[in-house]
N, C-alpha and C positions, 0 to 999 in steps of 0.2 A: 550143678546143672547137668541134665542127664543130655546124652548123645550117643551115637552110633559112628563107629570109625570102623577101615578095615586095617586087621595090622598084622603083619605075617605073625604064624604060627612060632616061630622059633624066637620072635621077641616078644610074642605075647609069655611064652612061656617061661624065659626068664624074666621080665618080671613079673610074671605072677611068683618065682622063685625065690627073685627079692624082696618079695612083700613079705613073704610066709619067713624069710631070713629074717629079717627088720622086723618082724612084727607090723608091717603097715597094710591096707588095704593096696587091693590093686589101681583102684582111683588114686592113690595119694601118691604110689609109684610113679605114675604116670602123668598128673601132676605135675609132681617134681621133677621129671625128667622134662615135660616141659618148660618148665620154668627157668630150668639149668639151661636149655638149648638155647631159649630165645635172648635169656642174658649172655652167653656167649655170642649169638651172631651180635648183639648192639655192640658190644668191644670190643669187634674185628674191626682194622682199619685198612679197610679198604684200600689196594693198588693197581694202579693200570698202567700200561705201555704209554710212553711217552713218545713222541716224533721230536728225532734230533737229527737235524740237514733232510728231511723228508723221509728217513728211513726210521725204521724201528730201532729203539734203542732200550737202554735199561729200566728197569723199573721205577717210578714216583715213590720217592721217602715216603714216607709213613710220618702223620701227626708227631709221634711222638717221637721219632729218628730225625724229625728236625728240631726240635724242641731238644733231645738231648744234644745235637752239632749247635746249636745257640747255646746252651747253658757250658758246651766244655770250650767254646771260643770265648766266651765272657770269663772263664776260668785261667784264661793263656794259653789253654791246652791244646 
């Protein structure tokens, strides 16, 4: 699918650097580079501030930092 984006000059020209490296078109760089970005943001896990006695307090575990504090308390650990 063809389109038109604006994309600073200094990233355009490295990948166009990396295409001519790789052998790949500049579409396919770019692409990939999205494709790698948006499957990274889906795998961040998200954390936000918590209210503990009304004031700010530490940060909310993370999916999988409660998942491993389950899996090492079912261990004894």
């Amino acid at each position: 699918m063809r389109t038109t984006i604006d994309i600073p000059e200094e990233i355009l020209a490295a990948a166009k650097q990396t295409g001519l490296e790789r052998g790949l078109t500049l579409s396919r760089v770019v692409g990939e580079a999205l494709v790698l970005h948006l499957q990274s943001a889906k795998e961040k896990d998200p954390q936000f501030e918590l209210l503990e006695h009304g004031e700010l307090g530490g940060k909310c575990p993370s999916r999988t930092q409660i998942y491993q504090l389950l899996d090492e308390q079912e261990r004894g650990g």
